[in-house]
Residue frames relative to the residue before (quaternion, step in Angstrom):
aa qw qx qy qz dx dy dz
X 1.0000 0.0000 0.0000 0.0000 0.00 0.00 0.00
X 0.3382 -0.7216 0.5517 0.2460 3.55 -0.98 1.06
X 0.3016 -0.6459 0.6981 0.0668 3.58 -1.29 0.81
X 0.0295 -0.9175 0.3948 0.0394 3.09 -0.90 1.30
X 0.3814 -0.7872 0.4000 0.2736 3.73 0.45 1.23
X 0.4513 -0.6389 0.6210 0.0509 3.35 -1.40 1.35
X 0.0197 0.8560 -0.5122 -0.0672 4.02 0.21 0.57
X 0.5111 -0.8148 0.1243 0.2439 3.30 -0.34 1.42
X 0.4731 0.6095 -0.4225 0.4755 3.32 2.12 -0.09
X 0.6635 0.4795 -0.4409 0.3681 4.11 0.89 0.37
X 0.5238 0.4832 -0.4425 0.5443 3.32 1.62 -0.12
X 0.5921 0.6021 -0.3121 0.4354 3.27 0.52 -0.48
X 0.7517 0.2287 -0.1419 0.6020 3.62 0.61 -0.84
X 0.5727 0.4993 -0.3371 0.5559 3.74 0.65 0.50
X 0.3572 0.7541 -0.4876 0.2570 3.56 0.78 -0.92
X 0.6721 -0.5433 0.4872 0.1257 3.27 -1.50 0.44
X 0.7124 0.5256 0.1083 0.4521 2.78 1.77 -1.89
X 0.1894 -0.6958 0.6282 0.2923 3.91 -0.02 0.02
X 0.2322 -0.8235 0.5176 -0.0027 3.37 -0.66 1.37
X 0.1698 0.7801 -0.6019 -0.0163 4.14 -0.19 -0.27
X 0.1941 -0.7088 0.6637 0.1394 3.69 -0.89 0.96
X 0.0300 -0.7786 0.5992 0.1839 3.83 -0.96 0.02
X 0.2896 -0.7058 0.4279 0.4845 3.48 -0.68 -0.40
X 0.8008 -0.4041 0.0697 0.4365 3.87 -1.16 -0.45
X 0.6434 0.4791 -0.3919 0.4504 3.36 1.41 0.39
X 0.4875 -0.6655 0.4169 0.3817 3.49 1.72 0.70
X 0.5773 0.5019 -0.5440 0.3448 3.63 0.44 1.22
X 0.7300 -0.5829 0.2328 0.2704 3.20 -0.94 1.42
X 0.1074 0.8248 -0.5516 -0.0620 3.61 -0.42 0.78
X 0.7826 0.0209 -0.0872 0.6160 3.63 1.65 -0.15
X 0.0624 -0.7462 0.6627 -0.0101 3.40 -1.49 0.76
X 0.1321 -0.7655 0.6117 0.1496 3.52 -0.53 0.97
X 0.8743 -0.3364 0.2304 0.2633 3.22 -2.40 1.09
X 0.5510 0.6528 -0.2799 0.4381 3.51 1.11 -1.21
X 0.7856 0.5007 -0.1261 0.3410 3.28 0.64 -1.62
X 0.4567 0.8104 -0.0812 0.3579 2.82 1.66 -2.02
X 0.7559 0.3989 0.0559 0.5161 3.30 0.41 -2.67
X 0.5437 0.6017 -0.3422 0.4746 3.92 1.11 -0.57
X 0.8859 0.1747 0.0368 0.4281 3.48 0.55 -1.17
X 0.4079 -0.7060 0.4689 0.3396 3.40 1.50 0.71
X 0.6363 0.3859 -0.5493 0.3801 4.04 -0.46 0.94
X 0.4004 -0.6102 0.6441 0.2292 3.42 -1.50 0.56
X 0.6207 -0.6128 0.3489 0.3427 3.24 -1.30 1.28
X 0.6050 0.5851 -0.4465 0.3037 4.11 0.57 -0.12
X 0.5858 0.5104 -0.4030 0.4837 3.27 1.62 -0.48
X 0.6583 0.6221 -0.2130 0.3665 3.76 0.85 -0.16
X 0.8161 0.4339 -0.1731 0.3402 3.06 0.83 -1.41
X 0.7453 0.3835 -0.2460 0.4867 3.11 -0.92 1.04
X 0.5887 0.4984 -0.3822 0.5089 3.63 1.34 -0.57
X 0.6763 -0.4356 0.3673 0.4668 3.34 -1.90 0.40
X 0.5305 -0.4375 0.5316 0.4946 3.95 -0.88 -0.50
X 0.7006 0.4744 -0.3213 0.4253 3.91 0.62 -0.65
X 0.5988 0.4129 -0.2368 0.6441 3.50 1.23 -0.57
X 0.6462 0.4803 -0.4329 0.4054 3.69 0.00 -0.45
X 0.7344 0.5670 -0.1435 0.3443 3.98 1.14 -1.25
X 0.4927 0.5818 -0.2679 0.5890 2.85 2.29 -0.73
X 0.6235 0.6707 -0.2132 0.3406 3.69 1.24 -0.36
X 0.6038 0.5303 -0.3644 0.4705 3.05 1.67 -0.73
X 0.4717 -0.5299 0.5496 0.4411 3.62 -1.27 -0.18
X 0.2778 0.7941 -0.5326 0.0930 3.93 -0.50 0.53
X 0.3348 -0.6824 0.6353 0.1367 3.96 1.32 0.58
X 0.8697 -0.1706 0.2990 0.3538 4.24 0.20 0.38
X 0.6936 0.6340 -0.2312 0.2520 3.17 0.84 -0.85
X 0.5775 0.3425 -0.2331 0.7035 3.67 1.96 -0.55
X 0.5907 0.5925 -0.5411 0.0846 3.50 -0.04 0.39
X 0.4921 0.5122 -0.4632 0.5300 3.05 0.90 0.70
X 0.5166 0.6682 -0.2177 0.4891 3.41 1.44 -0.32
X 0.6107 0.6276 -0.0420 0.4810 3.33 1.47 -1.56
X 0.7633 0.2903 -0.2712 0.5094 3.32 1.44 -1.44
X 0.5958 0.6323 -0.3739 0.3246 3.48 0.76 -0.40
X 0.5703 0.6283 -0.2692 0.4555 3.16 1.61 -0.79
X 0.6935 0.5472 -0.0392 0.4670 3.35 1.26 -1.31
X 0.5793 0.3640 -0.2533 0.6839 3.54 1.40 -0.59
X 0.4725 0.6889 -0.3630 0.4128 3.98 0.86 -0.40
X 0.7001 0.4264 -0.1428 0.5546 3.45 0.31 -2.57
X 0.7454 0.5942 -0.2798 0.1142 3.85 0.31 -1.07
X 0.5380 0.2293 0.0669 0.8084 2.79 2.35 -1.64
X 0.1142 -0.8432 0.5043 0.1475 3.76 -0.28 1.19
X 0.2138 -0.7890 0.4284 0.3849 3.73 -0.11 -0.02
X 0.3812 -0.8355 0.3840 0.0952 2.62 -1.75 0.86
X 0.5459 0.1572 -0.3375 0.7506 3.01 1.61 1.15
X 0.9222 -0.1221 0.2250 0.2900 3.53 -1.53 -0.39
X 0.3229 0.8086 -0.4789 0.1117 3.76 0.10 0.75
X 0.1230 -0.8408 0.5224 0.0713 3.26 -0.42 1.45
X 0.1956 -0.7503 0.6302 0.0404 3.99 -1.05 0.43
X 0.0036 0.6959 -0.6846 -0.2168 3.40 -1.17 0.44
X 0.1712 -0.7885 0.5629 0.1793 3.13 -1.58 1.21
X 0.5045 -0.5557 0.4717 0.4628 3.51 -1.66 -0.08
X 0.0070 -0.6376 0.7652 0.0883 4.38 -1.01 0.52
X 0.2565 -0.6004 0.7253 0.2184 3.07 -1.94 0.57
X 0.3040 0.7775 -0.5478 0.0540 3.63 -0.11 0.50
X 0.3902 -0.6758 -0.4624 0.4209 2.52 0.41 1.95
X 0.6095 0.5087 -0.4223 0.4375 3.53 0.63 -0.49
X 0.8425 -0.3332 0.3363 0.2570 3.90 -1.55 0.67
X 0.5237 0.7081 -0.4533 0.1373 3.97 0.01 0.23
X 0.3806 -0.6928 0.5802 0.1961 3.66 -1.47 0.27
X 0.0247 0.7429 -0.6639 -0.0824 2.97 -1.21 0.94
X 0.4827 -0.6083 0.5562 0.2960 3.05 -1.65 0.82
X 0.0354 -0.7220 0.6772 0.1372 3.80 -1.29 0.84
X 0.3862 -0.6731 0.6247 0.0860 3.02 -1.27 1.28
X 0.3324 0.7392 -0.5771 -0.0996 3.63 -0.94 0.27
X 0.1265 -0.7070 0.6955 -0.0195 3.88 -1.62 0.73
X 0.5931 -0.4607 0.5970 0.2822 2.49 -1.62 0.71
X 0.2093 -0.6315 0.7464 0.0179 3.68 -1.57 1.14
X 0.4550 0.5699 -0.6814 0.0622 2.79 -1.99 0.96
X 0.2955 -0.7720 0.5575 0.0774 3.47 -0.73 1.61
X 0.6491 -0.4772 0.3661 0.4658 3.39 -1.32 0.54
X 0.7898 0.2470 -0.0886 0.5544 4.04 -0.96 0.13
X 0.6480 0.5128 -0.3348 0.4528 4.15 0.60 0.29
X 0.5735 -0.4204 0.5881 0.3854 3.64 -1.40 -0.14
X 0.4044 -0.6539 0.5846 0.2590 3.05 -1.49 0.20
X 0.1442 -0.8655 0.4152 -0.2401 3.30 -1.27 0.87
X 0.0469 -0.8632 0.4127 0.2869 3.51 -0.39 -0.25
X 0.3730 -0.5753 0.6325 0.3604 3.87 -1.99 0.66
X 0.0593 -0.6796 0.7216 0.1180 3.05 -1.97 0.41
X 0.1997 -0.7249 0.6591 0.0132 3.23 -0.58 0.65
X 0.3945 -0.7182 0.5727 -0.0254 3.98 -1.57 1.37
X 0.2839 0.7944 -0.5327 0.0675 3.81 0.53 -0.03
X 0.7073 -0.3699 0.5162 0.3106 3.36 -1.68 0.80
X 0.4080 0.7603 -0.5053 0.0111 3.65 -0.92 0.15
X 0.1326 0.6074 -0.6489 0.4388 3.47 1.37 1.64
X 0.3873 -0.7041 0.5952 0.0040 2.26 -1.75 1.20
């Protein structure tokens, strides 16, 4: 019987969660499928840009600016453990998402931070 291995970059790009790693100057160094498929751009338009420039990228006519400031109050005062926000999105109908951010650093890597996007209408 074959056993088939789960490799953790497909949980990762499957996730529930829109996911974006940056590094410590908050330029994009990953975005997973979740995130990707959420906001209609393909990860080349992203990577590598600041996180404030990358958001100006999405198509949203208004809709992330609240989305925009959290991001911006975020880059300004990084946290230094776990800070989670719900924001308001018009996309088109009214919803909240919860934004997770942390400080990131894998064994052998720069330091950085994960953010994670979750649903959190009620």
């Amino acid at each position: 019987m074959l056993v088939a291995t789960i490799r953790p970059e497909f949980v990762l790009e499957h996730a529930p969660s829109g996911i974006v790693i940056t590094d410590a100057e908050w330029r994009i160094r990953y975005v997973n499928g979740t995130l990707l498929h959420a906001i209609h751009c393909a990860a080349e338009d992203l990577m590598g840009e600041h996180l404030l420039v990358a958001v100006t990228k999405i198509p949203h006519h208004g809709a992330l600016d609240e989305m925009v400031h959290c991001l911006v109050r975020l880059t300004g005062s990084p946290p230094a453990q776990l800070d989670s926000r719900i924001v308001p999105v018009k996309l088109p109908a009214r919803k909240f998402l919860r934004v997770h951010a942390m400080p990131f650093c894998p064994p052998d890597s720069p330091p950085g931070y994960y953010l994670t996007f979750t649903d959190a209408t009620r």
